[in-house]
N, C-alpha and C positions, 0 to 999 in steps of 0.2 A: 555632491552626495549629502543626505541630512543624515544627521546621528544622533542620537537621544543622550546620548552621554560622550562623556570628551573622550573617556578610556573605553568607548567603542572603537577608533581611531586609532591605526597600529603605526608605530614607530619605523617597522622595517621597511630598508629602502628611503627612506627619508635625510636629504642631506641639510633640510634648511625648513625652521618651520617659522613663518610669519603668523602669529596670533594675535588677535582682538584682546581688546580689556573689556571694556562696557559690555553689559549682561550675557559674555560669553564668561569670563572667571568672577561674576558676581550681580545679583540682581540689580539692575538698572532703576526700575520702577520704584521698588519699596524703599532704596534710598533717597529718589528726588521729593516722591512725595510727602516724605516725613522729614525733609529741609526746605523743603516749601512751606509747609503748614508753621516751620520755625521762624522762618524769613518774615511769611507773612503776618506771627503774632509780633513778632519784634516792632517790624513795620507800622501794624494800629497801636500800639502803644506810645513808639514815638511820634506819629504822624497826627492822632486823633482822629482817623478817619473810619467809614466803614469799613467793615470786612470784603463786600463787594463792590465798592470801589478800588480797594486793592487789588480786588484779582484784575479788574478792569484792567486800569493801569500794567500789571506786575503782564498781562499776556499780550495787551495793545503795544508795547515795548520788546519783546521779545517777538512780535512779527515784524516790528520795524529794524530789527537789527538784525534778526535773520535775513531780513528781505537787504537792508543794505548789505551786509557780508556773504553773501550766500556763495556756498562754496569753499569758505574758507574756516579757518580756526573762533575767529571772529563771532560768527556768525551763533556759541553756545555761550558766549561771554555773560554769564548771569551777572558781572559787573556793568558792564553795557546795560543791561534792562535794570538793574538796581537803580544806575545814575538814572534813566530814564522815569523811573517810576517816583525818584525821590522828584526829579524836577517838574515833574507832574502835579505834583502835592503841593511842593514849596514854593515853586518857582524861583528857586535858585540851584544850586550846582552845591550841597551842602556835604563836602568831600569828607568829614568826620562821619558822618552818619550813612553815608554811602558805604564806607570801607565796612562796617558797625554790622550793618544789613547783608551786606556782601560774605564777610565772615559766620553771619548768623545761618547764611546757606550752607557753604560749604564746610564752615567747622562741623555740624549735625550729620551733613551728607555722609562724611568722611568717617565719623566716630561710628555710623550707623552701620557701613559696609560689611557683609563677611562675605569668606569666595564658599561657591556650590562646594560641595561635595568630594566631588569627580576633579573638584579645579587640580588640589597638590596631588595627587596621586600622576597623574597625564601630566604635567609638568615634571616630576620625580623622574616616570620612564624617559622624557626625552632628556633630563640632566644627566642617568646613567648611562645614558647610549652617546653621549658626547657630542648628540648633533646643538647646531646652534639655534638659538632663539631669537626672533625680532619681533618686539610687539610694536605694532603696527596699529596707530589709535587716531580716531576722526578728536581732537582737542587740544585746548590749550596746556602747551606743556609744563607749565608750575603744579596745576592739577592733575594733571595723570602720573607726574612724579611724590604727588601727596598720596595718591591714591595707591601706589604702589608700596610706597612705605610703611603707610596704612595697614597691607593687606600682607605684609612682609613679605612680598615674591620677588624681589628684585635678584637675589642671587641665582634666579632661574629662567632670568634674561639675561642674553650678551651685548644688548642693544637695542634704544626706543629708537621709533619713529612717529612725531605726531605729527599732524594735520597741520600746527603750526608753523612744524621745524620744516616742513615740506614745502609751506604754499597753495597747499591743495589738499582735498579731502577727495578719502574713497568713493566711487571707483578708480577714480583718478594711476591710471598708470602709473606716476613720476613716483607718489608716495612707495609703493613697493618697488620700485627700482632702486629708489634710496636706502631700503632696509634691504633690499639683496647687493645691492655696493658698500654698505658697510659689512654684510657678513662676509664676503668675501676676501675682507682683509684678513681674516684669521679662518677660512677656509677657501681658498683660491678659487677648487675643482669642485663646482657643483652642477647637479644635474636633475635633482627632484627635488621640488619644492611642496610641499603642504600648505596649503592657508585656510587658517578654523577661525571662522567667528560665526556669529548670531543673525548679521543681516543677508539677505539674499542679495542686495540690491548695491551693499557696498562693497562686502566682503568677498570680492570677487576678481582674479589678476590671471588674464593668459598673457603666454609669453611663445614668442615663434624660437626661442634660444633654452629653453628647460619645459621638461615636465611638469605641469603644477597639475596637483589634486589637490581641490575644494572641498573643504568640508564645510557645511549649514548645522551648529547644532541650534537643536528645536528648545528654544526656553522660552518660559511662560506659554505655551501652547494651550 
């Protein structure tokens, strides 16, 4: 089902809800691009190179590590495509300036975040109804536990599950089987599950053992 807003989405009947982070509790886009644009001044300053050599590098790297990880947590490693882009330039492996550039992404990403709107209020109703939470995220998990803290929502999950901790990324059955085995330790007897994120393509989990309802919300449309 698509929803324009996350407090479209009603609470009741609801024993277990698995939710998305990425541009379902906060824009996706306006954060990468304004840590990219950071990355990559950082970048020709140290580097001395052009600007479109950079981007050269900075996306010729980021197909080849998607393409070797694919599938996996691996495969968003903007440190992965940093070393790649630095060893591009230098030709060597310059692990001070890699961390440097690396940092220069996601310390901006991170600073830059705020959640929609509709994020705290849909999280509030399901923390007074008492059902549990399991955010459920395609990445690596040092960052979506930054990203969290970041965003101060952590008291309004009972439990991550990333792409890393998993092995696998959405659609991937096993991922959401992991975050309904961990809610189960602290809710045994479940039988309707919710799962809201952003993608059509990821955010999507049937089960022949529970009811799940899908929610699509529509952001950036």
């Amino acid at each position: 089902m698509e929803v324009t807003t996350l407090t479209d989405i009603s609470v009741e009947g609801t024993d277990l809800l698995l939710l998305d982070l990425d541009n379902t509790l906060y824009e996706y886009k306006r954060c990468h691009e304004f840590a990219l644009d950071k990355l990559l001044e950082a970048a020709q300053k140290a580097l001395n190179i052009s600007a479109e050599q950079l981007h050269q590098y900075y996306y010729a790297c980021r197909k080849a590590v998607s393409h070797a990880h694919i599938g996996t947590a691996n495969s968003h490693s903007r440190l992965f495509y940093v070393q790649g882009l630095v060893e591009r330039a230098t030709g060597t492996t310059d692990a001070g300036l890699i961390m440097q550039l690396h940092e220069a992404y996601w310390g901006n990403y991170i600073d830059y975040m705020e959640l929609y709107d509709d994020a705290v209020p849909f999280l509030e109703r399901y923390k007074a109804a008492g059902v549990p939470v399991v955010m459920v995220t395609d990445m690596l998990a040092g960052i979506q536990f930054r990203k969290v803290e970041q965003l101060q929502i952590g008291r309004y999950f009972n439990y991550m599950v990333t792409s890393e901790e998993a092995g696998v990324e959405k659609p991937h059955p096993y991922i959401f089987e992991l975050a309904i085995n961990k809610a189960l330790q602290i809710k045994p007897s479940l039988r309707n599950i919710a799962v809201v994120g952003d993608n059509v393509k990821k955010d999507i989990y049937t089960s022949p053992v529970y009811r799940v309802d899908v929610y699509h919300i529509l952001r950036n449309e």
